[in-house]
N, C-alpha and C positions, 0 to 999 in steps of 0.2 A: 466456445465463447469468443465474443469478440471485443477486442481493446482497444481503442483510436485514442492514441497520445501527440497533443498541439502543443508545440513547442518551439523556443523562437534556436534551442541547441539542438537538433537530432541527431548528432553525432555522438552528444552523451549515453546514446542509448544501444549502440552497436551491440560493444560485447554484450552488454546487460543482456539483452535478447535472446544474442547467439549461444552462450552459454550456458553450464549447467542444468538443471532441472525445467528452466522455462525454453532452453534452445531446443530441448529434447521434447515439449511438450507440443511446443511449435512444431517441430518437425515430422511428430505425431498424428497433425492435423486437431488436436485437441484445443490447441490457444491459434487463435489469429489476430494479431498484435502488429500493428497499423501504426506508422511515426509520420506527421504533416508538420510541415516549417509555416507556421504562423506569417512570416516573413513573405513568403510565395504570395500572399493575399495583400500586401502593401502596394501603393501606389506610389507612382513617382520615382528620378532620376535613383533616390537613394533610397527606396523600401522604406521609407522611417516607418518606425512601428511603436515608436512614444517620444513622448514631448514634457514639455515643465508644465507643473500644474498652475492652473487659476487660482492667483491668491497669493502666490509665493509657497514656497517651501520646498526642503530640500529634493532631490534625485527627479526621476522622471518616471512619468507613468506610462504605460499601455494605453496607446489610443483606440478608440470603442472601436472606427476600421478594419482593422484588420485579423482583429480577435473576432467579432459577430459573425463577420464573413467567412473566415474559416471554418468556425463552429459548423455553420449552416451549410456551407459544402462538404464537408465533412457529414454528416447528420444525412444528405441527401442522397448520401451512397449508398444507404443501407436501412432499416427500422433508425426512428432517432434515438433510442437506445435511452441509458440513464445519464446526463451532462454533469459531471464534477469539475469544480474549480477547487484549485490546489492553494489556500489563501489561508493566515495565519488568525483570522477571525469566523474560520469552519469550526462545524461539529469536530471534536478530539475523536480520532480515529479509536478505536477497538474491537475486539473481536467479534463483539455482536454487529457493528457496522461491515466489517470486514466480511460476516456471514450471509447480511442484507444485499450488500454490492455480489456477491459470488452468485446469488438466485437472478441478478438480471441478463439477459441473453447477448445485450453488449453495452461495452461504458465508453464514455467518451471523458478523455483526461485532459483538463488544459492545464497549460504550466504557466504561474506567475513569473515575471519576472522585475527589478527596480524595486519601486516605490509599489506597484501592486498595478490593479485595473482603473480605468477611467469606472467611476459608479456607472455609467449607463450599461456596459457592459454588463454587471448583473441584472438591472433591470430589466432587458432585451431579454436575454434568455434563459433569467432565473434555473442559474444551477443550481447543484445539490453542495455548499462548501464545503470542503474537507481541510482540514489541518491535523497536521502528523504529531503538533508538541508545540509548547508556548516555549519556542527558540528559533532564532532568526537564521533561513537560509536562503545561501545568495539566489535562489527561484525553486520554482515549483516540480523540478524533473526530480529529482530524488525525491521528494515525498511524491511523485510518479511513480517510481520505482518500489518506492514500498507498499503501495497497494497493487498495483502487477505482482506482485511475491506474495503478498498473504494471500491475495484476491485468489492466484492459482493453483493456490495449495488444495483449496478447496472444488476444484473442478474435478468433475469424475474423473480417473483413469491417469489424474498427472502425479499422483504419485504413487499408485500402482498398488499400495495397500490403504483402502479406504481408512480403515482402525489408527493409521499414523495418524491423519488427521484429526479424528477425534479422541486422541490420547493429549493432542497440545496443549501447552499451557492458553490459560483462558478461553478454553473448546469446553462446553459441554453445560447442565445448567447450573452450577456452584459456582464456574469461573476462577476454577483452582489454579494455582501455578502449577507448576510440573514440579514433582519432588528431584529426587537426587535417582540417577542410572549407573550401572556399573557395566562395564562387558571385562574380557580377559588382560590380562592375567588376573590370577585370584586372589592374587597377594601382590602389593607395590608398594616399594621402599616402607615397609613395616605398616601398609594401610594394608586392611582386607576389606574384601566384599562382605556386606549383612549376611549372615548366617539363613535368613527366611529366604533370601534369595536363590538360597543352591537346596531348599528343602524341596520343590516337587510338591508344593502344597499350594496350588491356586490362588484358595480362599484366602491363606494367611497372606499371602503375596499381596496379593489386590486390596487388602485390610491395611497390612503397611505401607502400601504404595500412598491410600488414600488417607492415610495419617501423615504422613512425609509431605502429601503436597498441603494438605489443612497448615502443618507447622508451616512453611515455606510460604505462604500466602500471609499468614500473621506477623511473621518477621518482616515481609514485604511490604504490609499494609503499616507496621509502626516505623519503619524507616521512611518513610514518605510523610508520615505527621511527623516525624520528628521524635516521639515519645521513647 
């Protein structure tokens, strides 16, 4: 799979890359994970890359310049892939979107940054928007970041046991949490492991496991209303 992230920081994204599970999957040949400076597509003495908006109000926007233009050399390097804009007024990310983006053969990421995009910029190249959460972040590169990490989880072979991935909380067609896991020791400061867990009994295992996440999903669902 391939991932083209437009961004006006791509230094933000060194380690992220390099390390852990996605530097390993890259280096795999399984991810190829692509960072363009938005900025490189600006004109003029000082690159500007946003301006004040028409109308008054506060911060600065992303002028349509140098975001279309990247997109689209970007875009020309390769199939045009699927276009995501990283924008606090997208579809709310989850796992079922997370599973939709992982079936396409390559994504192209841009990062908001400011006040947001000039509107013609979505017009032009009507992307797919995404947002990570109704809370304000200072751009678009880490909720970049968090779909390169779900997005990859899900790619064959990047994490080398297909079943982790579809044991994950919100994987599968219920959209369970994940209940509660133990490993060693068997006993901690007066906590022990469940008893069905060291029985050697599948069924009962997989029966409690799938009660444990039902409970943890309800607890989850009345903290979020409040009840």
């Amino acid at each position: 799979m391939r991932i083209d992230i437009l961004t006006l920081f791509p230094e933000m994204f060194t380690s992220f890359l390099d390390g852990s599970l996605i530097g390993a999957a890259r280096a795999a040949g399984l991810l190829d994970v692509r960072v363009t400076n938005i900025r490189d597509f600006a004109t003029g003495v000082h690159r500007q890359v946003d301006d004040r908006p028409f109308g008054g109000g506060p911060g600065m926007l992303l002028m349509p310049g140098p975001v279309v233009e990247c997109v689209e050399a970007v875009q020309r390097q390769a199939d045009l892939g699927h276009l995501v804009m990283l924008t606090p007024g997208g579809r709310r990310l989850d796992q079922s979107i997370v599973e939709e983006l992982s079936r396409q053969d390559r994504l192209v990421l841009v990062c908001g940054r400011y006040e947001g995009f000039d509107e013609r910029v979505k017009a032009i190249l009507a992307p797919d928007e995404l947002s990570i959460g109704d809370y304000v972040l200072s751009g678009g590169e880490v909720a970049a970041m968090v779909i390169v990490d779900a997005v990859s989880r899900l790619v064959p072979g990047v994490l080398g046991d297909e079943e982790s991935a579809r044991q994950d909380s919100f994987s599968g067609a219920d959209r369970l949490v994940e209940g509660p896991q133990y490993t060693r020791p068997r006993q901690y400061r007066g906590l022990e492991v469940p008893e069905v867990l060291l029985s050697g009994d599948h069924r009962r295992i997989a029966a409690w496991r799938h009660e444990q996440a039902v409970d943890a999903t309800r607890r989850r669902t009345l903290q979020a209303t409040g009840s």
